[in-house]
Residue, then its C-alpha position, 0 to 999 in steps of 0.5 A: x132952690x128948695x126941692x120938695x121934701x124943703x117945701x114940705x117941711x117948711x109948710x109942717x114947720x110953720x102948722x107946728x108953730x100954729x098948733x104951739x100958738x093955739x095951745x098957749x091960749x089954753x089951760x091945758x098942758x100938751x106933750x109932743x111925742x116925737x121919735x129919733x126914728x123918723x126923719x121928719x120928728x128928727x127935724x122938728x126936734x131940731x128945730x124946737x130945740x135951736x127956735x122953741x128953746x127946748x132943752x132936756x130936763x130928764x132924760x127923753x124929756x124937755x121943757x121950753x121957758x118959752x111954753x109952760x104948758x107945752x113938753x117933749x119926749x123924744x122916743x129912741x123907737x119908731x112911733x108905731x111902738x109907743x103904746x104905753x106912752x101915756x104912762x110916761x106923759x101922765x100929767x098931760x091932757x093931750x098927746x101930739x105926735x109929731x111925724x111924717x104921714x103919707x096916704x096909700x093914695x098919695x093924695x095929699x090932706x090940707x093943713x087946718x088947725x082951728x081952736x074947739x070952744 
């Protein structure tokens, strides 16, 4: 019986692989941030690396054979602190932080994903 944190991270998994199908129709090149501090990032590692074929290329960074156009880097620091991040994904045109989020009013935001012409 899944519980609600499962429901939850298979409803951020299945957004993620839309995000990564939307990006592989653009030119442009799209680098996940993730964190080994956040459980949920830990999650989404996990799962890019066994089902996306992301492997390491240097350290803290990883590339797919699956998406040319798509990087990881996989901070060792919680995500609130990656403020010169930018400097480490230069030749990105978009960073994409992939965490849990919670509003201070607990109600929950919806899940859309649309391609911006």
């Amino acid at each position: 019986m899944l519980n609600v944190l499962d429901f939850n991270l298979i409803k951020l998994i299945k957004v993620i692989i839309k995000i990564l199908y939307i990006f592989t129709l653009d030119h442009m090149f799209f680098t996940l941030i993730t964190s080994e501090m956040d459980p949920a990032s830990k999650t989404m590692i996990e799962y890019l690396q066994e089902n996306k074929k992301f492997k390491e290329i240097k350290k803290f960074y990883f590339t797919s054979s699956l998406y040319d156009n798509i990087s990881m880097y996989i901070s060792k620091n919680p995500l609130i602190y990656a403020e010169s991040i930018d400097a480490l994904c230069n030749k990105t045109d978009a960073l994409i932080f992939l965490s849990r989020h919670q509003s201070k009013s607990k109600i929950p935001s919806s899940y859309q994903t649309k391609v911006v012409q």
